[in-house]
C-alpha positions as CSV (number, residue, x, y, z in Angstrom):
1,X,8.0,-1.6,-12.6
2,X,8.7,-2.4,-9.2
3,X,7.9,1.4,-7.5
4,X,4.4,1.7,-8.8
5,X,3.6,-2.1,-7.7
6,X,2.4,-2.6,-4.5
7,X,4.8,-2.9,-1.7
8,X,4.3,-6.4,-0.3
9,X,2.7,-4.8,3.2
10,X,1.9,-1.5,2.5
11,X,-1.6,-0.6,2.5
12,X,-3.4,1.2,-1.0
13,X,-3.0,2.7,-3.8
14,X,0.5,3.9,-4.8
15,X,0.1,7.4,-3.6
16,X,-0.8,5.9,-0.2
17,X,2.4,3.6,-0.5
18,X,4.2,6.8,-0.8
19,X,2.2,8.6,1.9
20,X,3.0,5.4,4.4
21,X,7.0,5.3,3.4
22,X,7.1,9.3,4.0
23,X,6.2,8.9,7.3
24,X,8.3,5.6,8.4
25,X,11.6,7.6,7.1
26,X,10.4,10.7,9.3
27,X,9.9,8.5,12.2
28,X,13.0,6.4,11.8
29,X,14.8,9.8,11.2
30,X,13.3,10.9,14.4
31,X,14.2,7.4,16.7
32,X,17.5,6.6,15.0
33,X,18.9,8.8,12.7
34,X,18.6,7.0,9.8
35,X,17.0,6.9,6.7
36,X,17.7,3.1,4.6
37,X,14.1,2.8,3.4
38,X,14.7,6.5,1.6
39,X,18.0,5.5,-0.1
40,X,16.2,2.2,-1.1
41,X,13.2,3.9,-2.4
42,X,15.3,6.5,-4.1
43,X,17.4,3.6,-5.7
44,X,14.2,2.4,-7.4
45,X,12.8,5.8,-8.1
46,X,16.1,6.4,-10.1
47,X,15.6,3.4,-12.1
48,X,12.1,4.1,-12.7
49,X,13.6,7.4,-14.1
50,X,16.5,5.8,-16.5
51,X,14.3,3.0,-17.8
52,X,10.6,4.7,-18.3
53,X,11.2,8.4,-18.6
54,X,7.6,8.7,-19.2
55,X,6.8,7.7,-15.8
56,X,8.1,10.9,-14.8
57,X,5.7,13.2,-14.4
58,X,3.8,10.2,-11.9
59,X,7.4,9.6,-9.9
60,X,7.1,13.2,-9.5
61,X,3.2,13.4,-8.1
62,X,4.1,10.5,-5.6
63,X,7.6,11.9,-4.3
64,X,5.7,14.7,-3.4
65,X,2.9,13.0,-1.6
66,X,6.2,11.4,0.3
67,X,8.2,14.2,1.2
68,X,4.6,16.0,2.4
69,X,4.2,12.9,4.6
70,X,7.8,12.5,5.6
71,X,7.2,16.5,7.0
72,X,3.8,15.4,8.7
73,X,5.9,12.7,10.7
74,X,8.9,14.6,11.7
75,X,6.6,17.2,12.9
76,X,3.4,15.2,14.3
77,X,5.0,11.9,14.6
78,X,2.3,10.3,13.1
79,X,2.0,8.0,10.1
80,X,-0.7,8.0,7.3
81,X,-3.2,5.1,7.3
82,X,-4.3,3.8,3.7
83,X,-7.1,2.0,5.0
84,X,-8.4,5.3,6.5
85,X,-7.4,7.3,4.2
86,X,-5.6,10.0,7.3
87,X,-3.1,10.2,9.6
88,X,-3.0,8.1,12.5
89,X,-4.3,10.2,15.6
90,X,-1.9,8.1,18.5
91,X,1.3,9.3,18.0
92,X,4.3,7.4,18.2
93,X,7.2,8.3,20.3
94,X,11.0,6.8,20.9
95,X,9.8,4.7,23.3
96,X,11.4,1.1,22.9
97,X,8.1,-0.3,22.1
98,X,7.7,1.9,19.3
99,X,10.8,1.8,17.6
100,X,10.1,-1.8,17.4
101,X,7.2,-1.1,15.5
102,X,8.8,1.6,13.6
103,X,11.9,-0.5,12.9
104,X,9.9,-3.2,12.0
105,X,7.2,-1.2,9.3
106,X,11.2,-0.2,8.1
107,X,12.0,-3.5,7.1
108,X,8.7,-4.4,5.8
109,X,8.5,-1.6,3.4
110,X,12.7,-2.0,2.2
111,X,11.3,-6.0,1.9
112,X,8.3,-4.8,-0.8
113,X,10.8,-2.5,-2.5
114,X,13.2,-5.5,-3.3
């Protein structure tokens, strides 16, 4: 099952995978009005749905821990850490040098989801 694996370079467990994609969509909703790495990880959160219904209840727990975070980065503009288990505490702006960054923990994450 690809959306329980590890996402090439997210950081953690799954719920912080989730935590950490939450956030990037809120920011890159923020910065440029767009949301790919949401419809990607909703295309794989369907399939998790048709082909293991019992993974359910799980998909459920870790879309909420996404749309929590997705709320924290729209309002806080911050993003959660795995390795330190919190939010960051520099925010990030729409600054060209951080939507670089932003666009670029984007692709990362859609490139771990594929």
């Amino acid at each position: 099952m690809t959306i329980t694996s590890k996402p090439l370079y997210s950081q953690g467990n799954p719920e912080d995978q989730y935590r950490q994609m939450g956030g990037v969509v809120g920011l890159t909703e923020i910065c440029f009005g767009t949301k790919d790495l949401e419809t990607v990880l909703f295309q794989q959160v369907g399939n998790v749905f048709y082909t293991s219904p019992e993974m359910g209840r799980v998909m459920f727990e870790l879309l909420y821990v996404y749309f929590e975070s997705y709320e924290v980065a729209k309002s806080e503009k911050v993003i959660w850490n795995g390795t330190q288990q919190a939010y960051n505490t520099n925010t990030f702006d729409c600054s060209e040098e951080n939507k670089t960054l932003i666009k670029s923990f984007e692709q990362q994450l859609i490139a771990g989801l594929k």
